[in-house]
C-alpha positions as CSV (number, residue, x, y, z in Angstrom):
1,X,103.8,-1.8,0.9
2,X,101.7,-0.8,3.3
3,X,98.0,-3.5,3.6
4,X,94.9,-2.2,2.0
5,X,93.5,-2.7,5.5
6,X,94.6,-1.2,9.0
7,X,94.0,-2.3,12.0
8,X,94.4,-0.6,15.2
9,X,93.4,-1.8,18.5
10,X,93.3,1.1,21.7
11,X,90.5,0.9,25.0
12,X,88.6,-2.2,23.3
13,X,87.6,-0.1,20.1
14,X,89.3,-1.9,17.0
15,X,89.5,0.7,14.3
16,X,89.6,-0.4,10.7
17,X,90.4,1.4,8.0
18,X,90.3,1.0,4.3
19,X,93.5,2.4,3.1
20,X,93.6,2.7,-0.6
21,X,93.6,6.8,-0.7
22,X,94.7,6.7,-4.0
23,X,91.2,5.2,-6.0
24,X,88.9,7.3,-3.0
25,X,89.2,3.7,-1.0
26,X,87.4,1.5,-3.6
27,X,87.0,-2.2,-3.1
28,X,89.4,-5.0,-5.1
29,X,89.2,-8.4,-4.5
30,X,92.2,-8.1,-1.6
31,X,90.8,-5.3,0.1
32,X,88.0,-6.8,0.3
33,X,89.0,-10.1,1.4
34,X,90.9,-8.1,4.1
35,X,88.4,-6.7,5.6
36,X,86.4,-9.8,6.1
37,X,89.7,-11.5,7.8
38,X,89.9,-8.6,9.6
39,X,86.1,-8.6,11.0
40,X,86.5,-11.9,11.7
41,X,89.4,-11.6,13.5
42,X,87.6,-8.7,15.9
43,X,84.7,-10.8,15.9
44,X,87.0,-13.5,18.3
45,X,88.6,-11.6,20.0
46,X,86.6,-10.9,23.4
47,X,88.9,-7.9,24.5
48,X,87.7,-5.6,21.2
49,X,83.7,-4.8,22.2
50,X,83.3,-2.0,19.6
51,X,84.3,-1.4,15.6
52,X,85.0,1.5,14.4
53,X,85.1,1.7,10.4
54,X,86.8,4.4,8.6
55,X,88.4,5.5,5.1
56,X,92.3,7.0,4.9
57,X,92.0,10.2,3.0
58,X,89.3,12.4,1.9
59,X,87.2,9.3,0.8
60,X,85.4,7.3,3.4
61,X,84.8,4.3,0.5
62,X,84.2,4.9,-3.5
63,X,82.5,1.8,-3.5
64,X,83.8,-1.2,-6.1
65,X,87.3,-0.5,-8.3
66,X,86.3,-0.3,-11.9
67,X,89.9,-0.6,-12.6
68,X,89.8,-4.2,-11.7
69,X,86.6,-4.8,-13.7
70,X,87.7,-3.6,-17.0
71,X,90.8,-5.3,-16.7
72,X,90.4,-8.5,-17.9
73,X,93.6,-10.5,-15.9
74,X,92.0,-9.0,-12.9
75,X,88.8,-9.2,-13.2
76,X,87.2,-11.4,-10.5
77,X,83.3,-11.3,-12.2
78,X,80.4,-9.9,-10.8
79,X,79.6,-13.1,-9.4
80,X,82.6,-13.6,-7.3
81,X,82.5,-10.4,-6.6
82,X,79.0,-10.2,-4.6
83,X,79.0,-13.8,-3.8
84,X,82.7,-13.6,-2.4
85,X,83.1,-9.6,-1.5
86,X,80.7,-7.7,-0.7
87,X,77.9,-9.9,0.5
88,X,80.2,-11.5,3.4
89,X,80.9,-8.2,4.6
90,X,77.2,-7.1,5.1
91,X,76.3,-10.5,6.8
92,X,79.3,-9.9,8.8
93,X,78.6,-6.5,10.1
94,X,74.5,-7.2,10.7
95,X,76.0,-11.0,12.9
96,X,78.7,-10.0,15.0
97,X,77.1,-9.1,18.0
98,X,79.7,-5.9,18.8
99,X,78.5,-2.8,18.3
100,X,79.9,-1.4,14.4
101,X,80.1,2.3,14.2
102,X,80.4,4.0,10.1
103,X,83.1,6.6,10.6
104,X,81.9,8.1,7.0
105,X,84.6,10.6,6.8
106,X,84.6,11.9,2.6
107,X,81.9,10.5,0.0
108,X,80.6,7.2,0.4
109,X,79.8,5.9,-3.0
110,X,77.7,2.8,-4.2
111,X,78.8,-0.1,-2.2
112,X,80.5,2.0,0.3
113,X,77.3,4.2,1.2
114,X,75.5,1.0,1.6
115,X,78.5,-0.9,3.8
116,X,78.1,2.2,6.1
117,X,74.5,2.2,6.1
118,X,74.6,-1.8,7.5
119,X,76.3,-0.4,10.7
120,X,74.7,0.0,13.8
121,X,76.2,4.0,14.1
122,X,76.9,5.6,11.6
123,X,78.8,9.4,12.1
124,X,79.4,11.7,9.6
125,X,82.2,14.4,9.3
126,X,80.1,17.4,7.6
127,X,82.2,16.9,4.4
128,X,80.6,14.0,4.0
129,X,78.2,12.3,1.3
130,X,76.5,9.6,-0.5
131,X,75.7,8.3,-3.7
132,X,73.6,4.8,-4.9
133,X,76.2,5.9,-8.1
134,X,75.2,2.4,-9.2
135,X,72.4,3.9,-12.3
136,X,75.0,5.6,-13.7
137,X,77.0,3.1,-15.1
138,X,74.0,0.8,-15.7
139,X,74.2,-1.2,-12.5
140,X,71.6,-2.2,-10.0
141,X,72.4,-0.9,-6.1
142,X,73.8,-4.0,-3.9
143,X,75.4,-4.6,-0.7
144,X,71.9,-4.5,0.9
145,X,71.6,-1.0,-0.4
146,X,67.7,-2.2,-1.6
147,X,67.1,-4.2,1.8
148,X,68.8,-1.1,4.1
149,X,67.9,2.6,2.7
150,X,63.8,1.9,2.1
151,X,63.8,0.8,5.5
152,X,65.9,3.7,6.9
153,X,64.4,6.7,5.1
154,X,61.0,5.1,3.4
155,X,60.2,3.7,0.0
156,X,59.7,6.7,-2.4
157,X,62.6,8.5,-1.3
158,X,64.9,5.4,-1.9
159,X,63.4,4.9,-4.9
160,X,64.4,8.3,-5.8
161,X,67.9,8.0,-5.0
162,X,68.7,4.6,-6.4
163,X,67.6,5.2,-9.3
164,X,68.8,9.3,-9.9
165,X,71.9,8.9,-8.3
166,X,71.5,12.0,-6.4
167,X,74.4,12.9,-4.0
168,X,73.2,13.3,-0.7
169,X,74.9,15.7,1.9
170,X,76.0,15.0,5.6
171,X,73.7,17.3,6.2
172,X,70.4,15.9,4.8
173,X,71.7,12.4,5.3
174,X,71.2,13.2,9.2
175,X,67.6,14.9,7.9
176,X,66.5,11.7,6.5
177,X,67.6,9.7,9.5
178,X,70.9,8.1,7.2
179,X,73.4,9.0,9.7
180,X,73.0,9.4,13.7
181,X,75.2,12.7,13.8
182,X,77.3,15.3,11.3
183,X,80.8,16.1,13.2
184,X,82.5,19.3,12.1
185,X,85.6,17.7,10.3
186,X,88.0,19.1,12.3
187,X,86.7,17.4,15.6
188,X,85.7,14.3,13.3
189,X,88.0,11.2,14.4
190,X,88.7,12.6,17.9
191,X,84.3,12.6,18.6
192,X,84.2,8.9,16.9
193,X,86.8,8.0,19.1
194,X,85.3,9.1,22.3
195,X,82.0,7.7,20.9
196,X,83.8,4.3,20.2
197,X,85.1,4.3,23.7
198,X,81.9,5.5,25.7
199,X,80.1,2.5,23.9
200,X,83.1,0.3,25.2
201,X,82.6,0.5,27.9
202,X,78.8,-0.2,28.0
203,X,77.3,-3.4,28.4
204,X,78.3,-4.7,24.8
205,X,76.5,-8.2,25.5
206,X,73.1,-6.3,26.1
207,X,74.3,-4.2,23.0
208,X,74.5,-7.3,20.6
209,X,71.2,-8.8,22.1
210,X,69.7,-5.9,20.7
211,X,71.7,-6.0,17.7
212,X,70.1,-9.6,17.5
213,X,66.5,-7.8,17.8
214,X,66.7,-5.1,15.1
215,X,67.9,-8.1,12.5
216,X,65.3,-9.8,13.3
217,X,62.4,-6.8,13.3
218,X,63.3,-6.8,9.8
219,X,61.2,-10.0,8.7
220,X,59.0,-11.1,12.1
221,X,55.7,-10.2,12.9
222,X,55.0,-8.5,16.5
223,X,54.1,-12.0,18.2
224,X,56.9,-13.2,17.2
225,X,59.2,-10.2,18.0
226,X,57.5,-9.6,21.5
227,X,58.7,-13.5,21.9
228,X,62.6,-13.1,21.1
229,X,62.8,-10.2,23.1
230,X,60.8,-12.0,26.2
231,X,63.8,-14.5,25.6
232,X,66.9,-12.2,25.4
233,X,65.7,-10.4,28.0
234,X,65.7,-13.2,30.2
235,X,69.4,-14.1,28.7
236,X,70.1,-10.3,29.3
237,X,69.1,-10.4,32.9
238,X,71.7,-14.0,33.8
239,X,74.6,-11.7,32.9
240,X,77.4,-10.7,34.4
241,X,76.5,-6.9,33.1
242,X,73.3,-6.9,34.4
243,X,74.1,-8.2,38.0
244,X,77.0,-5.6,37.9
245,X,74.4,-3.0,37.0
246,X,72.3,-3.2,39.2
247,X,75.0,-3.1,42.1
248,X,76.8,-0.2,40.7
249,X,72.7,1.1,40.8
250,X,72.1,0.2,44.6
251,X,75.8,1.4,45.8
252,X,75.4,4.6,43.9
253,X,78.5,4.3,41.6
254,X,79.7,4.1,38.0
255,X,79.0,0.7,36.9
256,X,82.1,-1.0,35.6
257,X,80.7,-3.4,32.6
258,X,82.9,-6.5,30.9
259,X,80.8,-7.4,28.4
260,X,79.5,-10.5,29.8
């Protein structure tokens, strides 16, 4: 039987993808739980410096599996569920400091629009969508939905969406500043790949200093934002990266980063 998670590992860009193509790649309790070994796992390991997530199939992620709910001998509770699924993932994805690009290939639905919308990148193949589908069935949005989508496209228009459940295209989701770039689907994987690979190959400890900044522009002031990044800056500039910069810069080559 093949695992609900894959993992594939190719020019320091770990891929993973959620492979249950049959429910649209919704969440159960071992998917889930998957996911954050497998996170973990990429977050160790110092030769993988960018994360590439991505559904199997025409789905990218339909969010949680009702099947498990409303079965009671699996049913984990919606406690266990946000305390132990989904809200490890988010905190996983905004704290390891590698850059994590959304591969949003088919709908993204409830918990999986708002899993792709806590990545740094997030592409989308023009057949793409999302849904907050959590009003429908009487639910509130999670997963950081209400912390991330206000802040990426403004109050009124989340508002709108959590609580109508409108489906959004790949199309305006790159209007409303959702997604960095639509992809025609048939150049999809092979553009994320290339993306993947170009960001690498940049320097990734730079890359998760900043990632350290936008968490933190979420809740600080400007004093105290304009103090952090006085700081990383001054950890930015003792590394490896920058030195090699800055010689690739002088000598008039491609700079050769590590990550460092």
């Amino acid at each position: 039987m093949s695992r609900s998670i894959e993992k594939n590992i190719n020019n320091g860009v770990a891929t993973l993808t959620l492979n249950r193509p049959e429910t649209f790649n919704s969440f159960n309790r071992e998917m889930a739980l998957l996911l954050q070994e497998a996170l973990k796992a990429c977050e160790n390991d110092s030769d993988i410096r960018a994360i590439v997530l991505v559904g199997n199939g025409k789905a990218f992620c339909a969010g949680q599996d009702l099947k498990e709910v409303t079965t009671p001998d699996l049913n984990p509770g919606f406690k266990k569920i946000l305390e132990e699924h989904y809200n490890p993932i988010i905190k996983q994805i905004r704290t390891i400091e590698k850059p994590i690009i959304a591969a949003v290939n088919g709908v993204a639905a409830g918990a999986g629009a708002n899993i792709a919308l806590a990545c740094d990148i997030v592409l989308a193949s023009e057949k793409a969508s999302f849904i907050q589908a959590f009003s429908k069935i009487g639910l509130i949005p999670d997963s950081g939905g209400t912390f991330f989508l206000p802040r990426i496209i403004g109050f009124q228009k989340a508002s709108a969406l959590m609580m109508l459940g409108d489906k959004v295209t790949a199309q305006e989701a790159e209007q409303l500043g959702m997604v960095y770039k639509v992809i025609a689907s048939e150049e999809f994987m092979e553009t994320v790949q290339t993306l993947a690979t170009t960001v690498a190959q940049m320097p990734t400890k730079a890359l998760g200093l900043t990632k350290r900044l936008m968490n933190a522009s979420m809740t600080n002031d400007l004093s105290a934002q304009l103090a952090m990044e006085s700081k990383l800056q001054i950890e930015s500039a003792q590394s490896e990266d920058y030195q090699e910069g800055v010689n690739a810069f002088v000598e008039k080559r491609k700079p050769k980063f590590k990550g460092k």
